[in-house]
N, C-alpha and C positions, 0 to 999 in steps of 0.2 A: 551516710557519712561515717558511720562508724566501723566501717570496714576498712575506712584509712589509716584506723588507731589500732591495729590489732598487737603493736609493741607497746603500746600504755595500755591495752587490756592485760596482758599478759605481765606488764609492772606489777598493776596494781593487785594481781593476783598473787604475785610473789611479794610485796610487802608484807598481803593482810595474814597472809598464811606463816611466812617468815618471823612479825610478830604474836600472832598466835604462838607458834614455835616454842621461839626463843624463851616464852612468857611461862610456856610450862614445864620446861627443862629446867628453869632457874629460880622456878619458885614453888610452891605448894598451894594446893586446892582452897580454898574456905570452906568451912561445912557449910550445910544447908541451914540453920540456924543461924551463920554471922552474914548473911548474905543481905545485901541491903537494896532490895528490889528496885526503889523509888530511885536511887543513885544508877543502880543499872539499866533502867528503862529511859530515865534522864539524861543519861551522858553515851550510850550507845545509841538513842534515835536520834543523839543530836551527830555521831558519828556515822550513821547509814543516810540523814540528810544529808551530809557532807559528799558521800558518795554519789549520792541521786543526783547533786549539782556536777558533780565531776562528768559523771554520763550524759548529763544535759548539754555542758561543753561539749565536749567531745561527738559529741551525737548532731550537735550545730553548724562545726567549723571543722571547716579545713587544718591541715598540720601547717605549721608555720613560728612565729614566734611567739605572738600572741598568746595561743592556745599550751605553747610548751609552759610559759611561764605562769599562763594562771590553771594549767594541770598541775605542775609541779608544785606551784602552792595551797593547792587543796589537798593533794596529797600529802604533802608535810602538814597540815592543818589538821587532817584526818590522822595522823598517826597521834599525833598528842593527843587529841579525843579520846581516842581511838584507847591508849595508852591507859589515860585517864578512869575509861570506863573499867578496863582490864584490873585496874585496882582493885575494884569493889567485889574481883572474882579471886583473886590470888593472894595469898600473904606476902605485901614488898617487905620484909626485912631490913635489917639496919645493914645487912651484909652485901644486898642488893642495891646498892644507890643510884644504877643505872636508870634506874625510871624514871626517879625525880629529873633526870638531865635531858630523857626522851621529854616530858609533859612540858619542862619551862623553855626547851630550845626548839625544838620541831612547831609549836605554835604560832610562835612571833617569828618565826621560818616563813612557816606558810606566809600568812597575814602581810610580810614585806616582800613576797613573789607573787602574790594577788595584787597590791598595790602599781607593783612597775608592770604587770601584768596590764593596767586597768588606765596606767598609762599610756601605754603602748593601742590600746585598742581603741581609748579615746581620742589618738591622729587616725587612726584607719578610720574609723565612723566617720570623721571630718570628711574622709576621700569620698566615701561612700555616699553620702547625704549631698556632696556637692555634685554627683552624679544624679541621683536621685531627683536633685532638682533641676538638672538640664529635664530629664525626662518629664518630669513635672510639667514646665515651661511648655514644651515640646506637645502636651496631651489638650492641654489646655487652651493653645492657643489657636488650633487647626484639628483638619480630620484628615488633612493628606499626607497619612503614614502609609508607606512602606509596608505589605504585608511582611514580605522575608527579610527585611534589617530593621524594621520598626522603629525608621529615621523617617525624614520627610521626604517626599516627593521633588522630583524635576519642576513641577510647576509650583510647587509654593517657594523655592528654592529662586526658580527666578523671577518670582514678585520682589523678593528682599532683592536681589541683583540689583532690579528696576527704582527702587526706592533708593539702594546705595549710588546708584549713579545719577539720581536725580539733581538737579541746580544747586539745592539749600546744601546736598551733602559732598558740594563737591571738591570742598579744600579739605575732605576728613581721607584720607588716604588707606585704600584696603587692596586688598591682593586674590586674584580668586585660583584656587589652587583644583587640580584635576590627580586624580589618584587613580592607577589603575594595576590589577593582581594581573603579574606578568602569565602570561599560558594556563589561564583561570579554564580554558576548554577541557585541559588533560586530565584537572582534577574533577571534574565532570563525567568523563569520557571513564575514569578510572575507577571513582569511589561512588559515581550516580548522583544523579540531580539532588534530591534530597539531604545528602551528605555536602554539596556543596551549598544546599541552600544556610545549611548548619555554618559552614563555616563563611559565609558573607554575613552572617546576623553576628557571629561570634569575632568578626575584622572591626563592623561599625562598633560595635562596644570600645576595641580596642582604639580605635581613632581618637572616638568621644571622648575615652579619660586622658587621652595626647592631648587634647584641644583647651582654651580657655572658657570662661565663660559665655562671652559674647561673639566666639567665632560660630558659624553655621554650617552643619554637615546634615549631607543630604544624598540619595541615590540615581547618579545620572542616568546611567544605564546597563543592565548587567553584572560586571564585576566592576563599574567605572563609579566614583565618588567624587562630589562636588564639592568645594570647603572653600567657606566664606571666610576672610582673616579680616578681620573688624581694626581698626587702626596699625595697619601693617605694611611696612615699606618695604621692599624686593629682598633686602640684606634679611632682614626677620623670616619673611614667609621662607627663605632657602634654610633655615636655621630649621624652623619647623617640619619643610620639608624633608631635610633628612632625619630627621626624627622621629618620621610616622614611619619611610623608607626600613631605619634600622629597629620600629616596634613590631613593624610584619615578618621583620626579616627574622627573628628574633623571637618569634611567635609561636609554641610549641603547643599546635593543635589536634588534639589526638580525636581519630573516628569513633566512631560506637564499638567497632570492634577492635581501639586500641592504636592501631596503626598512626603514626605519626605525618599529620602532610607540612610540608618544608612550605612556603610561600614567598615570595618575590614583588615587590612594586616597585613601578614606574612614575613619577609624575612631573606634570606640567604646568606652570603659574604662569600668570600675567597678572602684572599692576596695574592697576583705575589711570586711564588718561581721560581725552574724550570721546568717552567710548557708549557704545549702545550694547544689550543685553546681547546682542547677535554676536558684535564685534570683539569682547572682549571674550567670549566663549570660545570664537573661530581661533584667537589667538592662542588659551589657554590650550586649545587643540590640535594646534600645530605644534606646541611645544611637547606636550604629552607624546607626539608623535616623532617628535625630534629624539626624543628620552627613551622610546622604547627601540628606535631605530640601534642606541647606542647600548642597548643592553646586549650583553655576551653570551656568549653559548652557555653560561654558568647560572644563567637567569639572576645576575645581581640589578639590584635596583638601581636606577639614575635619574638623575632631577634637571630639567631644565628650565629656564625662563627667556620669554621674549618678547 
């Protein structure tokens, strides 16, 4: 991960050097005698911790906002330290006041770009954890995963079906949606099974964080996906539907060797009438099939219901 940051290696490398610098063009040595060891072992380890966290960032996460904003306030946090420790080495003069301005501004710098830092990361976690516990949910409840998307199976998929369509659940209104990666063969044919098994594990992710809580995603067959919409009227499941259409579409999946694959769906819904696991499937299927009929030579995605 840290070969994502090689412009905030290379910062951080021209700050520390930069203050060094500046520090002894504009000031004078201490002798060895005024040197106050306890202060410089004190305020410089607490300045190389400061580093060691910066590198544990950065060494963690991805580039983003997150990461700029509580890099950037470690780094300001680090220079006041930093700054600080630099005292104990150099005579600041009364002619020098610029350091007093670096130690009391660059600190509570840092400190308030850690903070919106820490705000910002505490909504991502939220995203994350609520992910986290579909998966949860998901391990816990069954063993019929999905080797390659590491979602559920056809057949645990349509037990819930069978349960949603049963007597007691029949005034709750849901919608069963079919998803399908248009010419999912070429990318196969092109970049090899394995590369494509990469990117069907790396689509169901992308559905998942599309989806609600209590919707159900599952893999029908191949490149084909199942999606249970848990109180959902046609108007909604089409809302969603195009949704999932423009997160694939949208979807910037790059190979092991870099190469970028473009991706394309299709899909098909039908909404709970009274209908059996067989029937509302045949229907969602004919739609899917309606939808891919109507995609263009440009492979854009299209939704239908019936």
């Amino acid at each position: 991960m840290l070969g994502l940051h090689k412009k905030w290696c290379l910062g951080i490398c021209v700050v520390v050097y930069g203050q060094l610098l500046i520090n002894a063009l504009l000031t004078t040595n201490k002798t060895w005698n005024e040197l106050d060891w306890l202060d410089i072992l004190g305020e410089g380890g607490t300045a190389l911790l400061i580093l060691l966290w910066l590198y544990f960032i950065l060494a963690a996460r991805p580039g983003g906002r997150v990461t700029n904003l509580m890099g950037a306030g470690l780094l300001a946090f680090f220079v006041g330290v930093f700054q600080d420790a630099l005292d104990e080495i150099f005579h600041m003069g009364a002619s020098t006041p610029w350091h007093s301005v670096v130690e009391s501004v660059a600190s509570p710098l840092g400190m308030i770009l850690m903070t919106v830092g820490l705000y910002f990361w505490r909504q991502e976690q939220g995203v994350v954890n609520r992910q986290l516990k579909k998966r949860e949910k998901l391990f816990r409840q069954h063993q019929l995963v999905d080797t390659v998307t590491q979602i559920t199976e056809l057949n645990y998929f349509k037990y819930h079906l069978r349960i949603a369509l049963s007597a007691k659940h029949v005034k709750r209104k849901f919608t069963l949606l079919l998803l399908d990666i248009n010419q999912f063969n070429r990318v196969n044919q092109r970049f090899g099974n394995a590369e494509g098994d990469r990117i069907l594990h790396a689509i169901s992710e992308l559905i998942m964080l599309n989806l609600r809580d209590d919707d159900l995603l599952s893999r029908y067959a191949g490149d084909r996906y199942a999606i249970l919409l848990a109180n959902t009227i046609e108007a909604e499941a089409n809302v969603i539907g195009q949704e999932l259409i423009a997160a694939i579409e949208h979807f910037a999946f790059k190979t092991l060797q870099g190469e970028r694959v473009r991706l394309a769906a299709s899909v098909g819904l039908a909404c709970a009438r009274e209908d059996s696991v067989d029937s509302i499937l045949m229907r969602a299927k004919q739609a899917l099939a309606l939808a891919k009929q109507q995609t263009n030579s440009s492979a854009l995605g299209q939704l239908v219901a019936v």
